[in-house]
Each structure stands twice: as C-alpha cells, then as structure tokens.
C-alpha positions as CSV (number, residue, x, y, z in Angstrom):
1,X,-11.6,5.8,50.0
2,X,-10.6,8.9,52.2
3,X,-9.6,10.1,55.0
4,X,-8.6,13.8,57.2
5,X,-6.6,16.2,56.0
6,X,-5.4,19.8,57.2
7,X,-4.3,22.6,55.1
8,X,-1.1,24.5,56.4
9,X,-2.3,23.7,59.9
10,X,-6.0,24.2,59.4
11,X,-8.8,22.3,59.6
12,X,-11.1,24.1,57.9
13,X,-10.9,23.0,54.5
14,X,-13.9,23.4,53.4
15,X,-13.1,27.9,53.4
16,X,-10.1,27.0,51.2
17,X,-11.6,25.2,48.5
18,X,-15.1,25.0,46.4
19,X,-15.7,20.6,44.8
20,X,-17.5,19.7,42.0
21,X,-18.1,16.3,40.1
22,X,-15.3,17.0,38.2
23,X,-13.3,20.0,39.5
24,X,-11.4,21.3,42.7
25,X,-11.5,25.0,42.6
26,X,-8.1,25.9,45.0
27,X,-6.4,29.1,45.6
28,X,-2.7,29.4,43.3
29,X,-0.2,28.1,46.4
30,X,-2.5,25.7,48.0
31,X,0.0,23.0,49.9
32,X,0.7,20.1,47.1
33,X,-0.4,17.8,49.3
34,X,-3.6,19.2,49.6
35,X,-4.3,19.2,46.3
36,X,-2.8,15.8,45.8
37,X,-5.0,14.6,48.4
38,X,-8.3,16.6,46.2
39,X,-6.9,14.8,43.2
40,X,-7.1,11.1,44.5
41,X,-9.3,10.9,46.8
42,X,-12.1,12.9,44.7
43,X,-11.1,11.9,41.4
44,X,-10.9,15.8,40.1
45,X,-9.1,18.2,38.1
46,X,-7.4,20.5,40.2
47,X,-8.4,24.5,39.2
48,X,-5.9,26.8,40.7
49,X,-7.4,30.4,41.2
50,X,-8.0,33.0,43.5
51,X,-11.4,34.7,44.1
52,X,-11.4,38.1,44.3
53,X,-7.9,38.0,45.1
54,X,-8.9,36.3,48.3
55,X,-7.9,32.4,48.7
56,X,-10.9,32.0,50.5
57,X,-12.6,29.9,47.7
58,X,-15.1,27.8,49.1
59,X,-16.7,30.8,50.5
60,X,-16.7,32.9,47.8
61,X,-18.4,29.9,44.8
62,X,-21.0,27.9,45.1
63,X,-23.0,26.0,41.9
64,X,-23.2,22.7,40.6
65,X,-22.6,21.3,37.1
66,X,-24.5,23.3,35.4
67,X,-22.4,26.4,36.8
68,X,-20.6,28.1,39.0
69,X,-22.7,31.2,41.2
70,X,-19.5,33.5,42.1
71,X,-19.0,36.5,43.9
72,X,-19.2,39.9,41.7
73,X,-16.1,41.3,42.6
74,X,-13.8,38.0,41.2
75,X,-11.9,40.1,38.7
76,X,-12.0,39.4,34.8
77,X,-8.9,37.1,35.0
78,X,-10.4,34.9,37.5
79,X,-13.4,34.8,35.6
80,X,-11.8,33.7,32.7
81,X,-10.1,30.7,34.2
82,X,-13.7,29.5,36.0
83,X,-15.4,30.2,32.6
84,X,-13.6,27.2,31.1
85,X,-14.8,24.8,33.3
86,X,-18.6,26.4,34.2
87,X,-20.8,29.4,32.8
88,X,-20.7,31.8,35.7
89,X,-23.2,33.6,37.3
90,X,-21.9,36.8,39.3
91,X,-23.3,37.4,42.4
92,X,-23.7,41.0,42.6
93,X,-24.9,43.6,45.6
94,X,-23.6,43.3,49.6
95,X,-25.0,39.9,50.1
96,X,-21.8,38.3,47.8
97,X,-20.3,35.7,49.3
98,X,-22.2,32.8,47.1
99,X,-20.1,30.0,48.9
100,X,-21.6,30.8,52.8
101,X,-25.2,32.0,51.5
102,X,-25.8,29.0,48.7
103,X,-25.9,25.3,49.2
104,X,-26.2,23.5,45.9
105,X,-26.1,20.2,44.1
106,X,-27.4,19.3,41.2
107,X,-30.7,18.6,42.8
108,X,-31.4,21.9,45.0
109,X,-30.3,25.1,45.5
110,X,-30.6,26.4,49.3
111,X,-30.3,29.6,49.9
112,X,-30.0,32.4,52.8
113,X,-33.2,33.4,54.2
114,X,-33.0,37.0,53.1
115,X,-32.1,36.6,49.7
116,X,-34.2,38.8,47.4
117,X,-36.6,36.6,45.4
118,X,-35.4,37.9,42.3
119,X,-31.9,37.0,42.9
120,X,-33.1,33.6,44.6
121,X,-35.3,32.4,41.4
122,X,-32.1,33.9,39.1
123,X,-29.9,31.1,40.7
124,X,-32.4,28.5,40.5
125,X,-33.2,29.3,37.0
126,X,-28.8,29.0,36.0
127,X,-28.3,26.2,38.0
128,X,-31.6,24.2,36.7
129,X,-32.7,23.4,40.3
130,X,-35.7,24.6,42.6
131,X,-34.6,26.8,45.3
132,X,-35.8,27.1,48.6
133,X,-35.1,30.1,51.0
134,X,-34.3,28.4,54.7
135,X,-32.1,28.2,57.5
136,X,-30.1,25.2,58.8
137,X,-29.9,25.2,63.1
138,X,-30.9,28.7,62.7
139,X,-27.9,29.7,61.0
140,X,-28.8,31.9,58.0
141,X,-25.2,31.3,55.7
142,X,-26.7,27.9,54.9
143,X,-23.3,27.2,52.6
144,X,-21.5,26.7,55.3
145,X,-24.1,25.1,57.7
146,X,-24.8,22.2,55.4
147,X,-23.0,20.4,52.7
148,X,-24.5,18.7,49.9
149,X,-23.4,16.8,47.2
150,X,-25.9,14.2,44.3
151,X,-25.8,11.3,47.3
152,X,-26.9,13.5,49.9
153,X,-27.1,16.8,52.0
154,X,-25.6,16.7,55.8
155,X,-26.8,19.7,57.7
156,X,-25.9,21.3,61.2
157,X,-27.1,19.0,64.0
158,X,-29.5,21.8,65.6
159,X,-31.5,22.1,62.5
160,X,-34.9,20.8,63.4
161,X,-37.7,19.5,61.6
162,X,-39.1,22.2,60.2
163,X,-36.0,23.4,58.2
164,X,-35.2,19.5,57.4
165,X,-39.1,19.2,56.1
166,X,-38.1,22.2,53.9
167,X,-35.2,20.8,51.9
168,X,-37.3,17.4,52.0
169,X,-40.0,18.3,49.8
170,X,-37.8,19.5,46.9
171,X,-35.8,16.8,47.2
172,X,-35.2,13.1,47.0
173,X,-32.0,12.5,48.6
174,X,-30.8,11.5,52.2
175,X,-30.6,14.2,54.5
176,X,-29.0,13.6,58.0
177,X,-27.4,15.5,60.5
178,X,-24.1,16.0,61.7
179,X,-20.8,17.8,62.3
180,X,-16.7,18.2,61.2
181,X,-13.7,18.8,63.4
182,X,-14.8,17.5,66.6
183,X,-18.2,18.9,67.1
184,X,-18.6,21.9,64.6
185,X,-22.1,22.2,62.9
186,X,-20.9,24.5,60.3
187,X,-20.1,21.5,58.3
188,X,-18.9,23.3,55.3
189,X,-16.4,24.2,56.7
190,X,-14.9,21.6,57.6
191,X,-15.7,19.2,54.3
192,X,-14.9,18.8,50.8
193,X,-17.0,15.5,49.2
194,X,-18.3,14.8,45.8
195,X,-20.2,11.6,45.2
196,X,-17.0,9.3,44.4
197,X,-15.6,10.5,47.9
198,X,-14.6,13.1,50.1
199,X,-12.1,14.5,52.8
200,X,-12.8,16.1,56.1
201,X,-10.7,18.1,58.1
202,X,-8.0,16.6,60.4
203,X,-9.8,16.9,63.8
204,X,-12.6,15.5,62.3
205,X,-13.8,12.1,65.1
206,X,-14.0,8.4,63.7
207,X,-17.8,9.0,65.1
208,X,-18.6,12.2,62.4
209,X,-16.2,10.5,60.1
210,X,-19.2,8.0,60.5
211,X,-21.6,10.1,59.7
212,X,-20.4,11.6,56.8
213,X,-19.9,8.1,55.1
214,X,-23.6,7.5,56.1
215,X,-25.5,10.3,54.9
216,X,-23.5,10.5,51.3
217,X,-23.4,6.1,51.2
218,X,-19.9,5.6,51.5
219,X,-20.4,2.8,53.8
220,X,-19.8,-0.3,52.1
C-alpha cells in the first residue's frame, strides 16, 4: 500500500508537494520517480506547477475538495492551471503561506492562531468546513505541525489536551499523535497521504510508519 520515499535527497516531502483525493499538486521538474511513486501509491492525477515561482508547493496550498486556499502572489499562469482542478481562494496580506498556516480536509479547517477572523471564517465559508483558530505542540504554522486527510488528522506529539479537545469538538475523526523522519513533529513535512494511501519521507521509522497507518486506518 506504501512505503518511504525521498525527493532529490530530501526527506521532506511533504514542502515539495500539496495531495488531494484526486490530485498531486508538484512543482514542473519534480524527480519522475517521485511523482510515479504520488501516482501509484495515492491513486492521483499528477498537477505539475509552480507556486509563486517557488517549488515549495505544499507550503504555499492548502484546501480540500471543495478548493484550493493559495498564496496571493501565485501568478495568473499558475492560477490558471490550479483553476482546472479547484476554485481558488487567494490568500492575500503577509500571513500568505496557506500550506504552513492551514490544515484542512474535507471535515475542518485549522488554522494559525493569529489569523484575522475575517479571513479565518472566509476560508471556512470556501472550503464548506468550520474552522477553528489553534495551535498544535505550541507551534502556531499548524499546516505543517499536523496532517489531516477524511480518515484522520495526526498532530505533533507535544500537542496536549487542550489543543487536541479543540479540533475534537468539530470533528468526528481519529486524531492521534505522532511524527516523520525519525522523530520530527512537524509532520507535514515529512507526509503526503490521502485516504487510499500515503508516503512518508525516507527516514521515516517502521515505529511512526506505524503510527501513521493507525491514525488514517491503514492497518489491515
């Protein structure tokens, strides 16, 4: 069903790369075995772009399947690749980088603690999902210090009962903790799952590899 992977050498694969249900959003170049590995083992549709000229996609989009929360400065021909797959909701202002501040399925949208209200409901309100302002372990870019997909949400292993209790009451779905690449709790970085499978990155222990099957029930 899956396994570790690298990309060019790096672990963190989850900075690289944003996965839906049905799409891999990659930056043009990405290592064909990368994206090979995207195809099978998550069942997507491989969408090559960069994000504001940056290839550092999965910190730059966030969303679920309703749409795709991106940063404001993706240019127009970005935009018009991601707009084929998603309605897109530009995330405008210094606090950009939709990918490290948002942590979304199609349940929830989590979001950074400091988030204007405004712009907090605005995402909930595109996506379709209640939001809920929060850290995870303490660590305010909740994108990257959880990961979530329709089977589940695994979170930094610091974050502590008060931050779990806060993603629990808006939503019905396991939440555990846990980490990538032997001992990292910025999950996100280090994970790319959907709910037919996922991918972690290469340094990634048999025990978290463990843990990630258990939270998003991969264990058979």
């Amino acid at each position: 069903m899956t396994g570790t992977i690298d990309l060019a050498g790096d672990p963190n694969i989850g900075v690289y790369a944003r996965v839906f249900e049905d799409i891999a959003i990659v930056y043009p170049g990405a290592p064909a075995e990368f994206t090979a590995a995207l195809a099978r083992e998550l069942d997507v549709e491989i969408v090559s772009t960069f994000i504001q000229g940056s290839s550092i996609i999965g910190s730059l989009v966030s969303g679920n399947s309703q749409g795709l929360v991106v940063s404001g400065l993706a240019t127009d021909e970005e935009l018009a690749v991601l707009s084929e797959y998603r309605d897109v909701f530009l995330l405008k202002g210094p606090m950009n980088a939709a990918g490290n501040i948002i942590l979304a399925n199609d349940c929830v949208a989590a979001v950074h603690p400091e988030m204007q209200i405004d712009v907090a409901e605005e995402i909930g309100s595109f996506l379709e999902v209640p939001v809920v302002r929060l850290t995870l372990g303490g660590i305010k870019t909740v994108g990257m210090a959880g990961f979530a997909t329709n089977k589940g949400i695994l979170v930094h292993p610091r974050a502590n009962d008060t931050e779990i209790a806060n993603l629990e009451r808006i939503v019905d779905l396991p939440i555990g903790l846990g980490s990538v690449n032997m001992g990292s709790g910025l999950v996100g970085t280090g994970l790319l799952a959907n709910s037919k499978g996922y991918v972690a990155g290469s340094v990634t222990t048999g025990f978290e590899l463990g843990r990630i099957e258990e939270v998003f029930g991969f264990l058979e």
